[in-house]
C-alpha positions as CSV (number, residue, x, y, z in Angstrom):
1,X,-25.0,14.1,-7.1
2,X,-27.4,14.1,-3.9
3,X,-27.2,11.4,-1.6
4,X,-29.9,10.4,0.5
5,X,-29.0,9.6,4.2
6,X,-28.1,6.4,5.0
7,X,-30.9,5.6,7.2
8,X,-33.3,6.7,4.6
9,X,-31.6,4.1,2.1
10,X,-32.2,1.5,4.3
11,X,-36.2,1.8,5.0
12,X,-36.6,2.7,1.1
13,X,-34.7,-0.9,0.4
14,X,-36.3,-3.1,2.9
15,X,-39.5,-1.8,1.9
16,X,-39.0,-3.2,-1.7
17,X,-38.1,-6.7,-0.3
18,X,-40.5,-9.8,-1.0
19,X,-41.7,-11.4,1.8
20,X,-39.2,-13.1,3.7
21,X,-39.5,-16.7,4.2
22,X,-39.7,-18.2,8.0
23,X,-36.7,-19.0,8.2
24,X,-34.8,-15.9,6.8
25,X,-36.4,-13.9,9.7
26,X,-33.8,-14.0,12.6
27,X,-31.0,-13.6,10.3
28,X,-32.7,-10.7,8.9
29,X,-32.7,-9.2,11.9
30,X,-29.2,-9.6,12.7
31,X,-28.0,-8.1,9.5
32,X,-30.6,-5.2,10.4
33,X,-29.5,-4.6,13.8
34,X,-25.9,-5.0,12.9
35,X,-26.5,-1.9,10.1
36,X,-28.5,0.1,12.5
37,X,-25.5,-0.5,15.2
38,X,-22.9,1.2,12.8
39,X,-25.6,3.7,11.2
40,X,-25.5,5.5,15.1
41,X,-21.7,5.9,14.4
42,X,-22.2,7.5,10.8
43,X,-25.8,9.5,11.3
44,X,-24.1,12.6,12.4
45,X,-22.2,12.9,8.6
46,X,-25.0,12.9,6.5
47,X,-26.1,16.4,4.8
48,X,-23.3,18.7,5.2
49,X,-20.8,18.6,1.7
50,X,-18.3,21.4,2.5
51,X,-16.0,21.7,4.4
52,X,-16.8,24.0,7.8
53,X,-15.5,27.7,7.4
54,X,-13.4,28.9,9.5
55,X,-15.6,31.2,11.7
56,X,-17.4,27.9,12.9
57,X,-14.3,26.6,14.0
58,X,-13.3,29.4,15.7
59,X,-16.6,29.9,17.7
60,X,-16.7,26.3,18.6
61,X,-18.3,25.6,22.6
62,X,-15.3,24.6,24.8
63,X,-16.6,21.2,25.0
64,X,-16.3,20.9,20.8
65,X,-12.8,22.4,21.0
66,X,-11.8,19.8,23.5
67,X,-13.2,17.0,21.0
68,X,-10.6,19.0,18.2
69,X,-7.6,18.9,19.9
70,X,-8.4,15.6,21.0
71,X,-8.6,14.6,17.6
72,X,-6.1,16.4,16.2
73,X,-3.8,15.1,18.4
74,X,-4.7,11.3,17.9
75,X,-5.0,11.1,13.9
76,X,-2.6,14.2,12.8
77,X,-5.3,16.2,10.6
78,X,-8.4,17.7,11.7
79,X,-10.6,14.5,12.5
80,X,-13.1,16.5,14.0
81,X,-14.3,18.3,10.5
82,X,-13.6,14.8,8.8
83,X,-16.5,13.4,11.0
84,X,-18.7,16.2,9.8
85,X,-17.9,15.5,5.8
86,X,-20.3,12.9,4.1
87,X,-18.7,9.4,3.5
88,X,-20.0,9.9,-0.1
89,X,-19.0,13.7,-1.5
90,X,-18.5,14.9,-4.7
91,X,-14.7,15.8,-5.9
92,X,-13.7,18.0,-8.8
93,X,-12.2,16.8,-12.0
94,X,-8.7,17.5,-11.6
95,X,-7.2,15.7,-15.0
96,X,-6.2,17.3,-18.0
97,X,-8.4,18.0,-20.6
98,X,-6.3,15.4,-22.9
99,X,-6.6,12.8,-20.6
100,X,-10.7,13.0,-21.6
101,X,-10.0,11.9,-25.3
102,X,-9.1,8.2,-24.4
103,X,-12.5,6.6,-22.7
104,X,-10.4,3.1,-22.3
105,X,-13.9,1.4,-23.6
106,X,-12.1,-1.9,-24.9
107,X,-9.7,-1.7,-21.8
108,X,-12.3,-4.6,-19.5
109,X,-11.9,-6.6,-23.2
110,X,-8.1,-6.8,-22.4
111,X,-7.6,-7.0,-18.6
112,X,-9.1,-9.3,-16.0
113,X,-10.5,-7.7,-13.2
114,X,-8.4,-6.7,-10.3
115,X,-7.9,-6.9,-7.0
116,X,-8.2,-3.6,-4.7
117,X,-6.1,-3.6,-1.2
118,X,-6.4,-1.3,1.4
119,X,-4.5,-2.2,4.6
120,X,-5.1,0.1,7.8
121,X,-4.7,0.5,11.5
122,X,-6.5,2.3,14.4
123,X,-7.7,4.2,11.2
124,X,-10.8,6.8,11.5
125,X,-13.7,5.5,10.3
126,X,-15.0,8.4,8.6
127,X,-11.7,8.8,6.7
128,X,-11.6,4.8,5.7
129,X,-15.3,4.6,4.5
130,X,-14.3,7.9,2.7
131,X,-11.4,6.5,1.0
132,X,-13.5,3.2,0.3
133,X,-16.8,5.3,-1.1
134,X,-14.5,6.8,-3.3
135,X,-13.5,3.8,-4.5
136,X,-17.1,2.4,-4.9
137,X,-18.6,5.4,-6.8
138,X,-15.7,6.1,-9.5
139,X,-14.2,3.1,-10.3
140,X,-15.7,0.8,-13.2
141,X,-17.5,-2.3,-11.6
142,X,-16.7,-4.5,-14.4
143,X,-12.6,-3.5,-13.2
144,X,-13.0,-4.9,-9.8
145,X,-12.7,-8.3,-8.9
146,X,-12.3,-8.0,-5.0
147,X,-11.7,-6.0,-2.7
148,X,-9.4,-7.2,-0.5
149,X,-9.4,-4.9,3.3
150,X,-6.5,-6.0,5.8
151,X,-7.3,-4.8,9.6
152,X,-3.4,-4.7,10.9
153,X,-4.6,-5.6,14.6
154,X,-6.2,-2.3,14.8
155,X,-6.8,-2.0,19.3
156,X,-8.5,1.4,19.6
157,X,-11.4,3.3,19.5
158,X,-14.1,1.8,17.1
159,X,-12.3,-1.5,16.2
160,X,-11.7,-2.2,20.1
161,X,-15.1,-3.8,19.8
162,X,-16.6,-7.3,17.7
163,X,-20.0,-5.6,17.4
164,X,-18.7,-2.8,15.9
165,X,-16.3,-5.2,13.4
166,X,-19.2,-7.2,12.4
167,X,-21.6,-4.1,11.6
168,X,-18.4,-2.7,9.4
169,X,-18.0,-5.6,7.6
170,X,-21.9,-5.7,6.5
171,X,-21.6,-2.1,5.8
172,X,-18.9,-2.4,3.2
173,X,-20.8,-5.7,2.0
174,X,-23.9,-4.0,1.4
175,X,-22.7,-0.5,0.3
176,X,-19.2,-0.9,-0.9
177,X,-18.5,-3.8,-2.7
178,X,-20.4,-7.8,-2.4
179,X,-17.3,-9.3,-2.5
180,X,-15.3,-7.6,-0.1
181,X,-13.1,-9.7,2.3
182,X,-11.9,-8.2,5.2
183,X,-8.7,-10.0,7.5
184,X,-8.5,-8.4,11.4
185,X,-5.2,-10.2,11.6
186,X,-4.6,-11.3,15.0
187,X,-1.2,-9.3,15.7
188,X,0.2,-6.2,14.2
189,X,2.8,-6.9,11.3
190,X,3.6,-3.8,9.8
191,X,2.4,-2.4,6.2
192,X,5.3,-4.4,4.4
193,X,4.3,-7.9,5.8
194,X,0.2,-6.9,5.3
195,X,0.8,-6.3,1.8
196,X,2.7,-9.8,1.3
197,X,-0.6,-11.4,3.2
198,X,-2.9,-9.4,1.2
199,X,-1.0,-10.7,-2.2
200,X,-1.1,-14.0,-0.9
201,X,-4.8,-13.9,-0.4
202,X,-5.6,-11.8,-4.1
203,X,-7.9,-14.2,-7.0
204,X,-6.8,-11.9,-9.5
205,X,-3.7,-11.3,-11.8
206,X,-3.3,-7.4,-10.8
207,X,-3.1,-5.6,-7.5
208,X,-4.0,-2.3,-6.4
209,X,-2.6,-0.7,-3.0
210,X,-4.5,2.1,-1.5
211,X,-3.7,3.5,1.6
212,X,-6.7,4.2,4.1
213,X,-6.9,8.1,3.4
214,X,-6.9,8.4,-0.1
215,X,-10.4,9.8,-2.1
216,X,-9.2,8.5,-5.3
217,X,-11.3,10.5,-8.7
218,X,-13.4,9.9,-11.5
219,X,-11.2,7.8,-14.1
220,X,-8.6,7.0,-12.0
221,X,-7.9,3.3,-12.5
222,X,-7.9,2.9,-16.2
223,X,-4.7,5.2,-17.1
224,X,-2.8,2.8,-14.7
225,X,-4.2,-0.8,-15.9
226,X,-3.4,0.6,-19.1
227,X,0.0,1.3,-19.3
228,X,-0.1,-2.9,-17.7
229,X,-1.9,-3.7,-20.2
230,X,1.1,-2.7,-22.2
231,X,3.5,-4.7,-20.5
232,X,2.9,-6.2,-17.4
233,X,6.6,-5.7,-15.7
234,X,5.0,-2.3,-15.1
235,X,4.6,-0.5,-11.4
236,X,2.0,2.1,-12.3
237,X,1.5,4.9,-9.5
238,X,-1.2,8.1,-10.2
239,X,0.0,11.2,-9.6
240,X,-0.8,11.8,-5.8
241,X,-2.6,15.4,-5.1
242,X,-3.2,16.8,-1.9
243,X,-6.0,16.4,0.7
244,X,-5.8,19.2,3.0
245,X,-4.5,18.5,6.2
246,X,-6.8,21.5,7.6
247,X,-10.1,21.4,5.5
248,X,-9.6,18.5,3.7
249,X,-10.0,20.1,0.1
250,X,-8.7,18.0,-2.6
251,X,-5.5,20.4,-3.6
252,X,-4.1,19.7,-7.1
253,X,-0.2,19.6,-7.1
254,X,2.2,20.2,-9.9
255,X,3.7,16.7,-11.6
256,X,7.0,15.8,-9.9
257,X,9.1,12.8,-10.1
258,X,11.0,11.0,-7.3
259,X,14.6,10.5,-6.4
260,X,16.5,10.4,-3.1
261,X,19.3,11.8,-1.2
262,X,22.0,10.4,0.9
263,X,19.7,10.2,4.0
264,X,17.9,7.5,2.0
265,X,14.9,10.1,2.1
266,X,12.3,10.4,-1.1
267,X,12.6,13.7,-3.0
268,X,10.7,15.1,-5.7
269,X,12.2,17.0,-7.9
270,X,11.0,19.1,-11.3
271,X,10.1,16.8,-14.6
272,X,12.7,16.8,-17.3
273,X,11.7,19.4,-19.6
274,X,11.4,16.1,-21.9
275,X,8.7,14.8,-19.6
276,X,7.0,18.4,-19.2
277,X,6.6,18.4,-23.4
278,X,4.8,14.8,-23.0
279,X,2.3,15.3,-20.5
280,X,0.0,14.5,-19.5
281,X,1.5,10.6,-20.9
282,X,2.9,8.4,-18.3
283,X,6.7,9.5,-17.0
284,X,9.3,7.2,-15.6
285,X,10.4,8.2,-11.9
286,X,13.2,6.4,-10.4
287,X,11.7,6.2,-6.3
288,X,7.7,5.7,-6.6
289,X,5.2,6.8,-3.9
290,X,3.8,3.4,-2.1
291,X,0.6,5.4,-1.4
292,X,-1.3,3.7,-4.4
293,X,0.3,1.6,-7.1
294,X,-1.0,-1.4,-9.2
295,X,1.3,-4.2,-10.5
296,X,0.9,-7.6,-11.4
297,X,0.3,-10.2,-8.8
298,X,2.6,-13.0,-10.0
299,X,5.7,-10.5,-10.1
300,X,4.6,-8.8,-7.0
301,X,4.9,-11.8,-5.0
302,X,8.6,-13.1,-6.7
303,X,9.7,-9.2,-5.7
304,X,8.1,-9.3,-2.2
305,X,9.4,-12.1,-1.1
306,X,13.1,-11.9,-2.1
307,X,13.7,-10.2,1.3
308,X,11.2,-11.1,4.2
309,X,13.1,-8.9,6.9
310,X,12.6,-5.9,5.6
311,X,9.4,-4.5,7.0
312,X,10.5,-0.1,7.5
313,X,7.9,1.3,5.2
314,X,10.0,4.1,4.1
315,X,12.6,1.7,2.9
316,X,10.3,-0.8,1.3
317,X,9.6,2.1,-0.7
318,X,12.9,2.9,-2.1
319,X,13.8,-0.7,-1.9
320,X,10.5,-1.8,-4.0
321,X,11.9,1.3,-6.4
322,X,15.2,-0.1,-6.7
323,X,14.3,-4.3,-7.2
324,X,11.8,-2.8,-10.0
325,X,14.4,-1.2,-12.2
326,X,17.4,-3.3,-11.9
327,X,15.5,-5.9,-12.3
328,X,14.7,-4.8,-16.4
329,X,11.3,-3.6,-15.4
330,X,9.8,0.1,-15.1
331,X,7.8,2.4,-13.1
332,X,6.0,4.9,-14.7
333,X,3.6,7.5,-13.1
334,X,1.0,8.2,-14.8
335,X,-0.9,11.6,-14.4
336,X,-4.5,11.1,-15.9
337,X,-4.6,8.8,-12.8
338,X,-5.0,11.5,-9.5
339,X,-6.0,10.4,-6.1
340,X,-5.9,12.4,-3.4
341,X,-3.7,11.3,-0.6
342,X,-3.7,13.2,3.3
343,X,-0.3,13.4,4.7
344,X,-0.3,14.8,7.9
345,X,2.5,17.0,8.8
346,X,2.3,16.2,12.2
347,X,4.1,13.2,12.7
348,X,2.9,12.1,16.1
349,X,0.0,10.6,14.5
350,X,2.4,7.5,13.6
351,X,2.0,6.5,17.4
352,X,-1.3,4.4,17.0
353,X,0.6,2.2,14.3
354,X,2.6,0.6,16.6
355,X,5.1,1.0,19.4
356,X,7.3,3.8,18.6
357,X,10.4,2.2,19.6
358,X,9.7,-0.6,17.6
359,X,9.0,1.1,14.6
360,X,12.2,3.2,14.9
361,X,14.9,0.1,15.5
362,X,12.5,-1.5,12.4
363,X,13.6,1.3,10.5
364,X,16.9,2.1,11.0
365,X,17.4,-2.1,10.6
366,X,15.6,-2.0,7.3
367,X,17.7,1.2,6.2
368,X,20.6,-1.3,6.4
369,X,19.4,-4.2,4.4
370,X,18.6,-1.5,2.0
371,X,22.2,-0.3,1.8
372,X,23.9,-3.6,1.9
373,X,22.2,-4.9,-0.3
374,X,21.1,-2.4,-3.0
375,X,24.2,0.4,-2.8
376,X,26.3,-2.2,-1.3
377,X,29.1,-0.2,-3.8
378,X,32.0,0.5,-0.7
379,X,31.7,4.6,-2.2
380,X,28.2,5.1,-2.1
381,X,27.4,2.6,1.3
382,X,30.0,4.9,3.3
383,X,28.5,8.4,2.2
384,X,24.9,6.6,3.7
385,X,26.5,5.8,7.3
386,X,28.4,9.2,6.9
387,X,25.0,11.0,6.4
388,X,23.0,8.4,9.0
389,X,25.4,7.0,11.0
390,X,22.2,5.3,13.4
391,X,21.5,3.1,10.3
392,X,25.3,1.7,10.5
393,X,25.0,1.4,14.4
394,X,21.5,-0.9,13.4
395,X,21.1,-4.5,14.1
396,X,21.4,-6.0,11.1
397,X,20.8,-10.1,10.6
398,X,23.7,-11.4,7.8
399,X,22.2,-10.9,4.8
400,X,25.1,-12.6,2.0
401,X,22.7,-15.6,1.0
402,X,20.4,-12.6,-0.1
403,X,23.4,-11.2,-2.0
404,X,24.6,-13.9,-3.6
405,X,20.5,-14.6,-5.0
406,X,20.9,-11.2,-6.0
407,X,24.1,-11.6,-8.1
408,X,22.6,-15.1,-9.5
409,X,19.4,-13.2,-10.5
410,X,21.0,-10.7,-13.0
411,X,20.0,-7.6,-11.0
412,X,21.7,-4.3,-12.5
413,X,24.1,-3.1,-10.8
414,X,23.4,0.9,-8.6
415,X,25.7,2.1,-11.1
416,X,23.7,1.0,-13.9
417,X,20.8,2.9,-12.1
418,X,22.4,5.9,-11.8
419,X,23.5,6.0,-15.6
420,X,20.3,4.6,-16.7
421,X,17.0,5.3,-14.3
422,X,18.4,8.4,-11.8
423,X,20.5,10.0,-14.4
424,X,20.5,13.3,-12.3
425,X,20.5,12.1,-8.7
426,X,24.2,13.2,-8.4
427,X,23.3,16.4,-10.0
428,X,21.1,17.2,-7.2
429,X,22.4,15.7,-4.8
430,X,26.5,15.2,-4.9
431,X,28.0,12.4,-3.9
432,X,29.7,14.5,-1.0
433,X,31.1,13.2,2.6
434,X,29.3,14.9,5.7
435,X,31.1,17.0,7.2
436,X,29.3,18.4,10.1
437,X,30.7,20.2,13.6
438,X,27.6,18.6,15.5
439,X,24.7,16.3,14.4
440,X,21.7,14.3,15.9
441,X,19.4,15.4,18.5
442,X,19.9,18.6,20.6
443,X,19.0,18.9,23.8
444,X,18.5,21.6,26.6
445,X,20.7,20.4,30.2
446,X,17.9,21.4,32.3
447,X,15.6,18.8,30.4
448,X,17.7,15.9,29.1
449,X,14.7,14.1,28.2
450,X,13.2,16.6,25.8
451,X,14.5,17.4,22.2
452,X,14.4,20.7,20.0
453,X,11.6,19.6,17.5
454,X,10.3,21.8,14.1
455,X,7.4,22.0,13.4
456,X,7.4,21.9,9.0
457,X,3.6,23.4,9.4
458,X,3.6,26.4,10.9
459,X,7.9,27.0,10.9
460,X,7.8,27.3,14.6
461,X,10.8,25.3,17.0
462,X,10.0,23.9,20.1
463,X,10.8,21.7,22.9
464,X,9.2,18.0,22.6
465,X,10.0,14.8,24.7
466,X,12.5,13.0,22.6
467,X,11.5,10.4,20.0
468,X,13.7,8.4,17.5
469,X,10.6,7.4,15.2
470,X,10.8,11.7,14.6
471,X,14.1,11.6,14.0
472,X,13.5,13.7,10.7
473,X,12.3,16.9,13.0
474,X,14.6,16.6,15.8
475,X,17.6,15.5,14.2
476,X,20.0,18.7,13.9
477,X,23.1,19.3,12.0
478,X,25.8,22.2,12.5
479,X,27.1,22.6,9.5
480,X,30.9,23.6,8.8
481,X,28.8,26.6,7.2
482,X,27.8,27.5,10.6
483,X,24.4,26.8,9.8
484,X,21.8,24.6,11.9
485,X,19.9,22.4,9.7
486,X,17.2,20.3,9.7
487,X,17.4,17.7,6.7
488,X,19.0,19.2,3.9
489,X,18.1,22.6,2.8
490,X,16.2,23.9,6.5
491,X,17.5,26.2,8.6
492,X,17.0,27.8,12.0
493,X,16.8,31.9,11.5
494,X,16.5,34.0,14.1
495,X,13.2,36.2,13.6
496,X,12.8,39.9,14.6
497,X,10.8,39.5,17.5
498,X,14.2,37.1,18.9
499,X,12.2,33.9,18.7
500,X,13.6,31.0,16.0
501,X,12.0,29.7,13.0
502,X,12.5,27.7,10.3
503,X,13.7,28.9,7.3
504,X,15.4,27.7,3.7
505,X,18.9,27.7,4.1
506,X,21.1,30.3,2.0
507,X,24.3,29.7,3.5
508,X,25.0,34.1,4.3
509,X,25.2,34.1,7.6
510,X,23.4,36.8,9.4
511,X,20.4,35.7,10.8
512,X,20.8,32.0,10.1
513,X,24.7,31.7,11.5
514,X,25.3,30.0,14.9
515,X,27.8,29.1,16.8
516,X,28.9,26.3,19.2
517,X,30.5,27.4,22.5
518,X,31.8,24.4,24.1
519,X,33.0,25.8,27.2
520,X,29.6,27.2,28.5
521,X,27.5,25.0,26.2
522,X,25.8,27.8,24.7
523,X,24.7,27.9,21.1
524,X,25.2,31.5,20.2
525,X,23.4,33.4,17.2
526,X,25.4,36.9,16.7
527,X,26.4,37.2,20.5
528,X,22.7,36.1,21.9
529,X,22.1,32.6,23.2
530,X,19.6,29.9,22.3
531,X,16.8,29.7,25.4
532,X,13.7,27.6,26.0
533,X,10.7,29.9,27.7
534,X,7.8,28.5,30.1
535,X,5.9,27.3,26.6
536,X,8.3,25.6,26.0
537,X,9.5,27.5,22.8
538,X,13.0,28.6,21.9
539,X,14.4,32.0,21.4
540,X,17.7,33.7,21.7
541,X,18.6,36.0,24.5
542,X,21.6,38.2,26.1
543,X,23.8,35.1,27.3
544,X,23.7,34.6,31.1
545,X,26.3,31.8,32.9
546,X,23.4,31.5,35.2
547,X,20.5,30.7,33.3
548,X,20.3,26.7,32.7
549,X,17.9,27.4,30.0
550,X,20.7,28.5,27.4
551,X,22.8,25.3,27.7
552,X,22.6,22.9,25.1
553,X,24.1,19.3,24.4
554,X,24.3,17.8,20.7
555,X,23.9,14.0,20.4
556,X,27.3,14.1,18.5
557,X,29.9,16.4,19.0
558,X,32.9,16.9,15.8
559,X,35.5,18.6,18.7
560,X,38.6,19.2,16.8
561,X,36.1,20.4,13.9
562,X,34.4,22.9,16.3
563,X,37.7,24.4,17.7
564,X,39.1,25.0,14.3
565,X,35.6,26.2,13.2
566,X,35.8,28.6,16.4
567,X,39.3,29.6,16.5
């Protein structure tokens, strides 16, 4: 479908007006000039569909490469060719051809309209009024209620100013959806705490979460009201594809389910081959994705506000996971639903959510309600501090009242969800202590302020001023199989050319075995020693007592491990 520009939408509309009475005139005006304000932001999107090839990019002016970077750097994806995409594109059909036989005609006959909530922060604007245009143009009308959109104190760029707030919110009025609401809340709370406010504030019975850079797809919302309609203690979630970090082509994955590890991280994993013979019907997942889910607004609110501390977004996650299955409930994924969601790899982007700092003691604080309250079992909490031993160090407010409502409530117990829910979780990931020679960050003695930092993109390792809100690319482990990991299954090999990459771990040695020489400091890879150069990039290199650049310090240090390891 064509779009016409915005600009020439507006002129065709007003033209068609009736004459305005006298006294509509100023306010006219206003609405007119608050449009035209926030049409000289968008003007520059209209007409191009595609994404840019690559020989544009690469013959970019100097001063349009200085705009990409800058970009890049700020929002994690390229935000540069995301300006240059219309607001309103088209998006293939990714569902199965099954999912086509059921039109859900009767479904607005059996469920009240609901309410759509996005929350954001410091968000682009091309990437928000994408994800809301999406919305808009393939969702059924008669579904939507409200549309609920909850400004998290957003302080930069284009929501630094009123003029520009006001001309957003008669742009999403006008084009998006009549009876939108939109909340700039006055300080920054976090995604946890928005959603509560944004539940608080809902009309209707069922809620839908979107983040800000989704493009959900035609037919996306009736799979999941459906499987509701069936029985409302239901957590529906689509099946999340990929928007493309680089182009931003909507990439359709393969159908995975969630579980987690011992680091409290989600993991997806294959489908049951049960669950592969059923698709494309809805499949149970024990750990959802918080990216888009609907639920029902009552029971969202009892479930949110069992714990008000706990505000880490990654733990709400698995904690929201948890709460929904022990308490008798379900959540099901269904993939006739697909949205696609941008994840950037990079994860510096997170900096203009909030102080970093903040963020990280939030998280590692919210890891801990999680495991005293939800594997509070003494054999599964001690394997979590052996794995993330920052999460037992957190600060941690007492939290037995919460307990003790828990015990009154009837919630299953984590045993019952490992027999029941994550029947494999131990299969793939074994209830096993950590036994490591070194762990946590590693950092060069010539620059104690600077961490060795992957990069899961392009595999490369590099030197980057420590953070604890990245503390899933710069935390190292040196395994007892002489192995330095990153997570669980990532390992440092040393390439051909001498520099070090990332690699998947297969536990032979050769390329991938290190060493930890306490003496000198040196971490030594078949007789050559880790280095930084001038960019700031690591390789390995003949071993030299003079060179500062080959001595290295781990965070934490197993000594009687490493001399036996060593000896």
């Amino acid at each position: 479908m064509h779009y016409r520009p915005f600009h020439w939408q507006l002129s065709q509309r007003a033209s068609r007006r009736h004459r305005l009475k006298l006294w509509q005139f100023p306010l006219t005006i206003l609405l007119l000039l608050l449009l035209w304000a926030l049409h000289q932001q968008l003007s520059h999107w209209d007409g191009l569909v595609d994404p840019l090839p690559a020989a544009v990019i690469d013959n970019m002016p100097a001063a349009e490469i200085g705009a990409f970077s800058r970009l890049w750097l700020e929002y994690g994806y390229n935000a540069w060719l995301a300006e240059r995409i219309p607001v309103r594109r088209e998006l293939p059909d990714m569902r199965d051809d099954r999912c086509l036989e059921n039109s859900y005609r009767n479904l607005s006959t059996h469920i009240d309209p609901v309410s759509i909530v996005v929350i954001f922060r410091n968000e682009q604007l091309a990437m928000l009024l994408r994800t809301l245009h999406s919305i808009a143009d393939r969702s059924n009308p008669e579904l939507i209620g409200e549309l609920l959109l909850i400004d998290d104190h957003s302080d930069a760029g284009f929501w630094q100013q009123q003029r520009s707030r006001d001309a957003f919110k008669a742009y999403v009025q006008r084009y998006i959806h009549g009876a939108a609401r939109i909340f700039h809340l006055e300080e920054h709370v976090g995604l946890v705490r928005a959603r509560r406010l944004a539940a608080a504030e809902a009309e209707q019975e069922t809620l839908v979460f979107l983040d800000a850079h989704v493009e959900v797809t035609e037919g996306w919302l009736e799979p999941m009201l459906a499987v509701i309609c069936e029985n409302r203690f239901t957590l529906a979630t689509p099946q999340l594809d990929r928007l493309d970090e680089e182009t931003l082509e909507y990439v359709r994955v393969v159908e995975r389910r969630g579980l987690f590890d011992w680091n409290l991280r989600r993991r997806e994993v294959p489908l049951t081959w049960q669950q592969i013979k059923q698709l494309p019907r809805p499949f149970a997942t024990a750990v959802l994705r918080t990216s888009v889910f609907a639920i029902d607004a009552d029971w969202f609110n009892k479930l949110a506000h069992l714990d008000m501390h706990l505000n880490g977004p990654a733990a709400a996650e698995l904690e929201l996971s948890l709460k929904v299955w022990r308490i008798g409930a379900r959540v099901l994924q269904v993939p006739c639903s697909r949205v696609g969601h941008l994840q950037p790899s990079d994860l510096s982007y997170m900096q203009r959510y909030g102080d970093l700092q903040q963020m990280a003691r939030e998280h590692f604080s919210s890891y801990k309600r999680l495991t005293e309250i939800w594997l509070s079992e003494p054999s599964y909490k001690s394997v979590v501090y052996q794995h993330q031993p920052q999460i037992q160090q957190a600060h941690m407010p007492n939290v037995s009242k919460l307990q003790e409502l828990i015990k009154r409530a009837n919630f299953e117990s984590f045993d019952w969800y490992l027999q029941h829910v994550a029947t494999d979780l131990l299969l793939h990931f074994p209830l096993l202590p950590r036994i490591d020679l070194a762990h946590g960050t590693l950092r060069p003695a010539h620059l104690p302020s600077y961490c060795l930092t992957a990069d899961l993109k392009s595999r490369r390792i590099h030197l980057q001023p420590c953070n604890a809100v990245q503390q899933l690319i710069q935390n190292w482990t040196l395994s007892s199989l002489n192995d330095l990991r990153l997570g669980v299954d990532i390992c440092a090999e040393v390439q051909p050319t001498q520099n070090v990459a990332l690699s998947a771990c297969h536990t032979l040695g050769g390329r991938q075995s290190w060493r930890l020489d306490m003496d000198k400091n040196y971490l030594i890879s078949n007789r050559h020693c880790l280095e930084f150069n001038v960019r700031m990039r690591v390789q390995v290199r003949n071993c030299d007592n003079m060179n500062q650049r080959q001595m290295w310090f781990f965070e934490h240090t197993n000594v009687a491990a490493i001399n036996a390891n060593n000896s």
